[in-house]
C-alpha positions as CSV (number, residue, x, y, z in Angstrom):
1,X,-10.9,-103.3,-8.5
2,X,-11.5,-105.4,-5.6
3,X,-13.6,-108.7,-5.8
4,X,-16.0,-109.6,-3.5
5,X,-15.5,-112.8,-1.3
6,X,-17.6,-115.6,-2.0
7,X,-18.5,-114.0,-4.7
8,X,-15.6,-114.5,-7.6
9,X,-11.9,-114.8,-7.6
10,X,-9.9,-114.8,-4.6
11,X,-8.4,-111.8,-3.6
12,X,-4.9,-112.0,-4.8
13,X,-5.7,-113.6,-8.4
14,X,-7.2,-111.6,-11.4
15,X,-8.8,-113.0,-14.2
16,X,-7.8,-113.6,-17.8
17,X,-8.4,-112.6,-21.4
18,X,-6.2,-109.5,-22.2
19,X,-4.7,-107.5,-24.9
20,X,-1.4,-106.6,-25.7
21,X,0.0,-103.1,-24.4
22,X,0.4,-100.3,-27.7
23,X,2.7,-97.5,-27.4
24,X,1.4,-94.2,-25.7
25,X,-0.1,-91.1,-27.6
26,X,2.0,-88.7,-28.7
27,X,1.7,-84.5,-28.6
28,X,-0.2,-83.3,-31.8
29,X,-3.5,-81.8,-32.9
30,X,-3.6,-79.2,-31.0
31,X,-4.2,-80.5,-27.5
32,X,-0.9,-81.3,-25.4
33,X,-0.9,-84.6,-24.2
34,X,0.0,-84.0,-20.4
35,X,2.9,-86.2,-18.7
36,X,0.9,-89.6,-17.6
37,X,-1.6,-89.2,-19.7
38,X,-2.6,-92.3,-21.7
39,X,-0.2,-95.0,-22.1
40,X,-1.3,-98.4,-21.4
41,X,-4.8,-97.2,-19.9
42,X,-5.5,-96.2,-23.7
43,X,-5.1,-99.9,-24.8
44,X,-6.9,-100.4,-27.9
45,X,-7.8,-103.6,-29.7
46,X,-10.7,-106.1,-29.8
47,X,-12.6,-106.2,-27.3
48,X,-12.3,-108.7,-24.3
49,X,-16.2,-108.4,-23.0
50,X,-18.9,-109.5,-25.6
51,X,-20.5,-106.0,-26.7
52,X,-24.4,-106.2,-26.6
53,X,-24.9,-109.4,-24.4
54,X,-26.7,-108.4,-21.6
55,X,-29.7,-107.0,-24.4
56,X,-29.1,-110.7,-26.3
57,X,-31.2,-113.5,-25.4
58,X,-28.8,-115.4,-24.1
59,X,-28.2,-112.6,-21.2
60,X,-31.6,-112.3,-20.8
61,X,-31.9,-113.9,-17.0
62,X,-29.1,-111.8,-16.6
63,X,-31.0,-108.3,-17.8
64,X,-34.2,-109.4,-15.4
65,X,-32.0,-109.3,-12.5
66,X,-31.7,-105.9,-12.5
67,X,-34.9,-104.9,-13.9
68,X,-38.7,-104.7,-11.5
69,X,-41.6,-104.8,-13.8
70,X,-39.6,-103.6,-16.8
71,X,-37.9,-100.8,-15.0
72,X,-34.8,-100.7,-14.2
73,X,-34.5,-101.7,-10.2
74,X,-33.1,-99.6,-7.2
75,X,-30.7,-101.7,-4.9
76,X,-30.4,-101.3,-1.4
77,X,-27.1,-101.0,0.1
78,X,-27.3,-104.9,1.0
79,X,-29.6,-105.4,-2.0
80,X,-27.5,-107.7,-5.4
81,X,-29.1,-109.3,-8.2
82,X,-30.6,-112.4,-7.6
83,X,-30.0,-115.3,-9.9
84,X,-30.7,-119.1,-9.7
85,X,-27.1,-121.1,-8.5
86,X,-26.6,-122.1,-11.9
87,X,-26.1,-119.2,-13.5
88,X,-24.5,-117.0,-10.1
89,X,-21.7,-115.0,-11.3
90,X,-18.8,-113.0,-9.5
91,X,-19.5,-109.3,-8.3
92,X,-16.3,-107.2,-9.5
93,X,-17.1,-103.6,-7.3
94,X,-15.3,-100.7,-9.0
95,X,-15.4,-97.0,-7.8
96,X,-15.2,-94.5,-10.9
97,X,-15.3,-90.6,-10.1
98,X,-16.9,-87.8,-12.2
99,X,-15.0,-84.9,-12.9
100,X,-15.8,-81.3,-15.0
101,X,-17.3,-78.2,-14.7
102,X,-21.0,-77.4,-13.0
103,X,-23.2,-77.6,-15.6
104,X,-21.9,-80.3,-18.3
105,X,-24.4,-82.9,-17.1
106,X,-22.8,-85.6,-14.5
107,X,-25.6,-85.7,-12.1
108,X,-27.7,-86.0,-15.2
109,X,-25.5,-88.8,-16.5
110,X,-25.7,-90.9,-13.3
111,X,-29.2,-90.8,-13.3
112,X,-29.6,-92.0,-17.0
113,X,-27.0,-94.7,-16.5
114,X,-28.6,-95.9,-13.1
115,X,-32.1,-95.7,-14.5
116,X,-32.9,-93.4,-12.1
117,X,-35.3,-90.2,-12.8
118,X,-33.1,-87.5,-14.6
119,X,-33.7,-83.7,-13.0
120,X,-35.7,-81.5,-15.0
121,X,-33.5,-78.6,-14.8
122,X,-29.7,-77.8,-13.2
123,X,-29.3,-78.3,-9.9
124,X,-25.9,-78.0,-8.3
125,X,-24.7,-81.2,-6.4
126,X,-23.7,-79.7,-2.3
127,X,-21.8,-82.7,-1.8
128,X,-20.8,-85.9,-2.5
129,X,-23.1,-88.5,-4.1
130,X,-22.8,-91.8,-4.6
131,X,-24.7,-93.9,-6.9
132,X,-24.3,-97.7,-7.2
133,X,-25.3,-99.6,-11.2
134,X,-25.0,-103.2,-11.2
135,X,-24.1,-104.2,-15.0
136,X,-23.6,-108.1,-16.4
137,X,-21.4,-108.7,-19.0
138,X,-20.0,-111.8,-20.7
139,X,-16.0,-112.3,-20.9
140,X,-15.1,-113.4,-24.5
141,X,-12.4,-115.6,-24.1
142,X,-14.0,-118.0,-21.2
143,X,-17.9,-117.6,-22.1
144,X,-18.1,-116.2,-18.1
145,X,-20.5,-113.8,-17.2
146,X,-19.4,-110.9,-14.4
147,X,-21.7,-108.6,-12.6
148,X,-19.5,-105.2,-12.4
149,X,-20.8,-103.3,-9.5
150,X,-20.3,-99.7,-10.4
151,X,-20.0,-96.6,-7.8
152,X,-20.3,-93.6,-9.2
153,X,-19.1,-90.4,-7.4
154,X,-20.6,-87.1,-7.6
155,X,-19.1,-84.4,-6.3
156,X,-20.2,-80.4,-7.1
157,X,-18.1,-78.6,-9.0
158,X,-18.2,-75.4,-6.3
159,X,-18.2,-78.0,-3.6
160,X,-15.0,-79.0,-4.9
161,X,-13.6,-75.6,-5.2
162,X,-14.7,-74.5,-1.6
163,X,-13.9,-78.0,0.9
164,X,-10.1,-78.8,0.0
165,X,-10.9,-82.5,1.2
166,X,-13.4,-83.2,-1.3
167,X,-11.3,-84.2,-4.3
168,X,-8.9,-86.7,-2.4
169,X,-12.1,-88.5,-0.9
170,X,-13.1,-89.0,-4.8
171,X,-10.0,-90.2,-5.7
172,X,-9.7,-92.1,-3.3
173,X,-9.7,-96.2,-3.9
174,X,-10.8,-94.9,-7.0
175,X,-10.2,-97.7,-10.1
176,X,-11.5,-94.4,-13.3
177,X,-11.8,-91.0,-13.6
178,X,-14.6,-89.7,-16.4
179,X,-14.0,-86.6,-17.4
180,X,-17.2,-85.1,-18.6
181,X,-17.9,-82.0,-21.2
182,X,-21.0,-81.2,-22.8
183,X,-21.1,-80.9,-27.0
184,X,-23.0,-77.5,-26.0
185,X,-20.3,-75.8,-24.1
186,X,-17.6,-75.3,-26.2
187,X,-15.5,-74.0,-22.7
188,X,-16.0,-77.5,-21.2
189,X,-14.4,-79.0,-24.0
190,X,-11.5,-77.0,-24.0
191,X,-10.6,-76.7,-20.4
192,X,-10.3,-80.6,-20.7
193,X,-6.4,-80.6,-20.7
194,X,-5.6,-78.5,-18.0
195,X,-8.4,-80.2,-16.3
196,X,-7.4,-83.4,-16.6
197,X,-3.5,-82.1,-15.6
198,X,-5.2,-80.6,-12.5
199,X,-7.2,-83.5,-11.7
200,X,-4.9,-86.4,-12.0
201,X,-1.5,-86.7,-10.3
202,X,1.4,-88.2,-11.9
203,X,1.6,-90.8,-9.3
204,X,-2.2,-91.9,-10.4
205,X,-1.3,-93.7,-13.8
206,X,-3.1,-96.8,-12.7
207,X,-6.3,-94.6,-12.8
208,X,-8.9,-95.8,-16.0
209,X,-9.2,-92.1,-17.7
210,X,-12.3,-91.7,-19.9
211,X,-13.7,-88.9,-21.7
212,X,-17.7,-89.1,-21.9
213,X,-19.0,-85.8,-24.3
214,X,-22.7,-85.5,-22.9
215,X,-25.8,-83.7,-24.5
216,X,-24.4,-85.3,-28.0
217,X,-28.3,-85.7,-29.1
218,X,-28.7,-82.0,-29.4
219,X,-27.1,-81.4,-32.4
220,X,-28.5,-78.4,-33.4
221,X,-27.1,-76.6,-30.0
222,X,-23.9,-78.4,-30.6
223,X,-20.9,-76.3,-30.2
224,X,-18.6,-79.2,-30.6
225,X,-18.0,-80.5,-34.2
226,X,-16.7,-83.7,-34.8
227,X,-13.5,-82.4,-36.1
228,X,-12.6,-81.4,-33.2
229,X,-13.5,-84.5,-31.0
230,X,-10.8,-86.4,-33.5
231,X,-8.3,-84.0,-32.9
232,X,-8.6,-84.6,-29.2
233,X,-8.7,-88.5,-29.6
234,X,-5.9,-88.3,-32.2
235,X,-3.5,-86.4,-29.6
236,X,-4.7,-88.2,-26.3
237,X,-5.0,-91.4,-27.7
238,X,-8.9,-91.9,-26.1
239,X,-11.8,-92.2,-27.1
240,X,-14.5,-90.0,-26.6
241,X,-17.7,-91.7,-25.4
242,X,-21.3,-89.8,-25.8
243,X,-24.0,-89.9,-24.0
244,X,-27.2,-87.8,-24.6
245,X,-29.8,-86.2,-22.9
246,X,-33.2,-87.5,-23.3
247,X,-35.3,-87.9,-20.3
248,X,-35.6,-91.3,-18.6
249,X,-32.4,-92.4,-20.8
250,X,-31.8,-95.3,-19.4
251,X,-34.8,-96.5,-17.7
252,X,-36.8,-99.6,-18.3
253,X,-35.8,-102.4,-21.7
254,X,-36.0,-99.9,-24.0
255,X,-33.9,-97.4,-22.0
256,X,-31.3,-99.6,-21.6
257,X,-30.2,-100.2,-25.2
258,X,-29.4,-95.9,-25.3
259,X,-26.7,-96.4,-22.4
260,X,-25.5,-100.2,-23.2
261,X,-23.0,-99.1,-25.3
262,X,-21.5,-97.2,-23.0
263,X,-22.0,-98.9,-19.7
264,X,-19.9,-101.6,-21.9
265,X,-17.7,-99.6,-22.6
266,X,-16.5,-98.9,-19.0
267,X,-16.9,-102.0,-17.9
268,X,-14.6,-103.2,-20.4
269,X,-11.6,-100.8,-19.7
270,X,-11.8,-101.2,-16.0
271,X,-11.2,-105.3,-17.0
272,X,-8.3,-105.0,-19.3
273,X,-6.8,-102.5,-16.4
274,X,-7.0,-105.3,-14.3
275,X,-5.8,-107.8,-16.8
276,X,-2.7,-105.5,-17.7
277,X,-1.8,-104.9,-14.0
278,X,-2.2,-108.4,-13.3
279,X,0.1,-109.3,-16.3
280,X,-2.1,-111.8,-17.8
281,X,-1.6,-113.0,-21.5
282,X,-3.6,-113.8,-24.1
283,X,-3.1,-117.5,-23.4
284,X,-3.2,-118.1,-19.9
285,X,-5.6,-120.3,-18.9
286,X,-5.2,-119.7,-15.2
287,X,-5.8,-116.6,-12.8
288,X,-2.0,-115.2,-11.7
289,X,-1.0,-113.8,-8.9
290,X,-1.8,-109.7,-9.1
């Protein structure tokens, strides 16, 4: 994470509200648990962001400073919300990379997520794309809100395969990794381990890991029971998020409540990351050194 100047904390100082570390997973269920997998980026607990705010009325200046006439608004590169002085809150700019095989959905899932159009059919991404959300939230402990500016990076699957330099500019900086299968590809969801082993580096254990299972709304394709999905949460000690595969998912009011939950839901591991490398306790009152 690294906090705009001007715009939040100063560089140096994180903020506070955190939970308590919990052991790592161990092996079971039938999925190894690969060395550096979990530990404290699995943190459960209460939650340290105030689920469901930015839909409340009381986020509601927040909500219309990303939407345009209802829909959900494009930023330029130089482009940020605009709010009135007394309610301006920091800008916390995270980079998060999507990983899995061609075909599970991630171009689909920026698009929902962002708002944007969602393509009709497949399409492989050539390269690397990068897609920026801006998403308020409300910290529970101080009442504060925080815009996280999300990046999300795109990279093809055969892209990644064929230009060797691909990966390491996606992991790059990077603050979380979401490792995407689809409920309709049964492969996708169990190549996970030895993707994630392949993906991640022992020396990347600050790195957010998240699971995201996409197409969850079509059930009757589903080759993906929910058995299973505890099994994998039960040994890895993550959850798995879901995100489906509607058209225009996340665009406009309406939109936004289908991807809220887990727009929150990133946003609020990528916080207690912070919190947790910055060493802040529950009780702190002030911003320590990171």
């Amino acid at each position: 994470m690294r906090c705009d100047q001007g715009a939040g904390w100063p560089r140096g100082h994180a903020p506070s509200d955190i939970i308590p570390r919990r052991k790592p997973p161990q092996g079971g269920g039938g999925f190894p648990a690969p060395p550096g997998f979990g530990g404290h980026m699995a943190v459960q607990g209460g939650s340290v962001l105030e689920p469901g705010w930015l839909l409340s009325p009381a986020g509601r200046p927040y909500l219309d400073s990303i939407l345009q006439k209802n829909q959900r608004r494009v930023f330029g590169l130089l482009e940020r919300p605009a709010l009135p002085p007394a309610l301006a809150a920091p800008t916390v700019p995270y980079k998060l990379f999507l990983s899995g095989k061609s075909g599970v959905g991630k171009t689909a899932l920026v698009a929902a997520l962002a708002g944007t159009p969602v393509p009709p059919v497949h399409h492989e991404t050539l390269g690397i794309e990068v897609t920026t959300v801006y998403w308020p939230a409300k910290l529970r402990a101080s009442g504060r809100p925080v815009i996280f500016q999300l990046h999300f990076w795109d990279c093809g699957d055969g892209a990644l395969k064929k230009f060797e330099h691909l990966l390491p500019a996606c992991k790059e900086e990077a603050d979380a990794i979401l490792f995407l299968f689809s409920f309709t590809d049964r492969s996708s969801f169990e190549e996970l381990p030895a993707h994630v082993s392949r993906v991640v580096g022992p020396e990347e254990e600050k790195l957010v890991r998240v699971v995201v299972g996409t197409k969850f709304d079509l059930s009757p394709q589903a080759d993906v029971t929910e058995g299973d999905v505890a099994a994998f949460e039960g040994t890895w000690g993550l959850p798995v998020l879901r995100a489906g595969s509607r058209p225009g998912a996340g665009a406009g009011r309406g939109g936004l409540a289908r991807v809220a939950p887990l727009l929150d839901a990133l946003a609020e591991r990528l916080w207690r990351r912070d919190q947790i490398t910055a060493g802040v306790t529950p009780g702190d009152e002030e911003s320590p050194p990171a």
